[in-house]
C-alpha positions in Angstrom: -2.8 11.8 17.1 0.0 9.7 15.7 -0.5 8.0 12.3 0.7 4.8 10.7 0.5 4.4 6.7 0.6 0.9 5.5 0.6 -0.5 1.6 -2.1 -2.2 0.6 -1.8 -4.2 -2.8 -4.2 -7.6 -1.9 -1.1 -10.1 -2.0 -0.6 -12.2 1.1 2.3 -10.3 2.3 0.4 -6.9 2.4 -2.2 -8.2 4.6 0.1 -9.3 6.7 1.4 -5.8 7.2 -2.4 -4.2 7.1 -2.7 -6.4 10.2 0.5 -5.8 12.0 -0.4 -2.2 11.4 -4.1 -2.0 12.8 -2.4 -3.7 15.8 0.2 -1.3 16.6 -2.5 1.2 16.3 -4.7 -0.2 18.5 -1.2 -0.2 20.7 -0.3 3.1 19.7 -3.7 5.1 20.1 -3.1 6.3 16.4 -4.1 6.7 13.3 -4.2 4.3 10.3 -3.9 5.0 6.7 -4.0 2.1 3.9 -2.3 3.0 0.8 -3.0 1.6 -2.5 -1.4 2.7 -5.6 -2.8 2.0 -9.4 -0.7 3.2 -12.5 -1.1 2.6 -16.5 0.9 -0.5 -17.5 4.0 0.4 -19.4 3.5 -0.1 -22.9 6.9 -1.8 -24.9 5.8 -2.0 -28.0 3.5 -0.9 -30.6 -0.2 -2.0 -30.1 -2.0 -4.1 -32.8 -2.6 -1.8 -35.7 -1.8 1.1 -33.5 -5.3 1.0 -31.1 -4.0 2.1 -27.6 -6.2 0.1 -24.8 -9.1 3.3 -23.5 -6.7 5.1 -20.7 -9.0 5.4 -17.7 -8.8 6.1 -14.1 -8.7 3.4 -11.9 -9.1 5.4 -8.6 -12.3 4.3 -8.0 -11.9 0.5 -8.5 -8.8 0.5 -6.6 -10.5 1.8 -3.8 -13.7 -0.4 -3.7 -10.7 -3.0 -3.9 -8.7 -1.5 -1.1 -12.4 -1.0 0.8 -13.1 -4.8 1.0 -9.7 -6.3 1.3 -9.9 -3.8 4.8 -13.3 -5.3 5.2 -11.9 -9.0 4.8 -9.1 -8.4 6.9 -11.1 -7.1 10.1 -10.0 -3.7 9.9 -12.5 -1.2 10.3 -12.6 2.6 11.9 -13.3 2.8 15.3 -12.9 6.0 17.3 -10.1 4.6 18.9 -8.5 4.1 16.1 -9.7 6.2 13.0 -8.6 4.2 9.7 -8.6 6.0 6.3 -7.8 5.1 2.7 -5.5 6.7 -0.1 -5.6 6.0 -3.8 -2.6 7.5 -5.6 -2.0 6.9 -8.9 2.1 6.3 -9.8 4.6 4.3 -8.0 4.2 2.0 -5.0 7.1 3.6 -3.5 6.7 6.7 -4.1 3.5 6.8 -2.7 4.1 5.2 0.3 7.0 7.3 1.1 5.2 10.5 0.4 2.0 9.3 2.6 4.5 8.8 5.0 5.8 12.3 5.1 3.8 13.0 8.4 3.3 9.5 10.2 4.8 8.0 12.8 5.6 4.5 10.8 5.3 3.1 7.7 4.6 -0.8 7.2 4.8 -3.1 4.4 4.8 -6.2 3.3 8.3 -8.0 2.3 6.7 -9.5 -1.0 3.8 -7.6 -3.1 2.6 -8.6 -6.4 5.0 -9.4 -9.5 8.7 -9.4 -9.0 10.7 -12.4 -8.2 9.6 -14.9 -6.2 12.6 -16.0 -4.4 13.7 -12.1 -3.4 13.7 -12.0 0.7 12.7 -8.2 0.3 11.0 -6.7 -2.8 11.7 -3.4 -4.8 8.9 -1.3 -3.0 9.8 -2.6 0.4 13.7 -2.0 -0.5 12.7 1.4 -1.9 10.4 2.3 1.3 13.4 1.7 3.8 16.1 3.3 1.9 13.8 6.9 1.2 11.0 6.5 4.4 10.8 10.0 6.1 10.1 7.7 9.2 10.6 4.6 10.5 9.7 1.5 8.2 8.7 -1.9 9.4 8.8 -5.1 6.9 6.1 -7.8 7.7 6.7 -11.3 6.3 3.6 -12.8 6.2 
């Protein structure tokens, strides 16, 4: 069965994609795998009298996250179409683009979280075309 991988970070634009995605799927007769990355915040300077913040893993928060934004949205597993979930910890692009190592099509959204605002296309959805193993669609919302 063909799959489709699409990012999933809760902004507006990623929901768009999660449901552009679960429609082609339905179209396609395949697969669909959300993808939602979590990584530490980059640290610039020294803390406040040198406590670090506890370092923990945020895999299983960012999938009860990633569970009901699929929940809000409508999209659920059928047999028709089977839906899974990823957690990787790193890079948005990264992941993405190595979920997408055996799928059909990968979909994002044009504008996640952070950034700037006025950007038509952001860095993970710049990053996603340019280094995709596969096709890449950009959703607006």
């Amino acid at each position: 069965m063909n799959k489709i991988v699409v990012g999933v970070d809760g902004s507006p634009g990623s929901i768009a994609a999660l449901k552009w995605a679960h429609a082609e799927a339905v179209l396609r007769h395949a697969t669909l795998e959300a993808v939602s990355v979590w990584q530490y915040p980059m640290m610039t300077t020294i803390p406040a009298f040198g406590a670090l913040p506890d370092m923990a893993d945020l895999s299983a928060t960012t999938e009860q996250s990633l569970l009901a934004i699929l929940d809000a949205a409508g999209v659920e597993s059928t047999p028709e179409v089977p839906v899974t979930v990823c957690v990787a910890e790193g890079t948005a692009a990264s992941a993405l683009t190595a979920a997408a190592a055996d799928a059909e099509l990968l979909v994002v959204g044009s504008r996640g979280h952070g950034g700037f605002a006025g950007l038509l296309l952001g860095s993970v959805s710049h990053q996603c075309t340019m280094h995709a193993p596969c096709p890449v669609v950009v959703v607006h919302p």
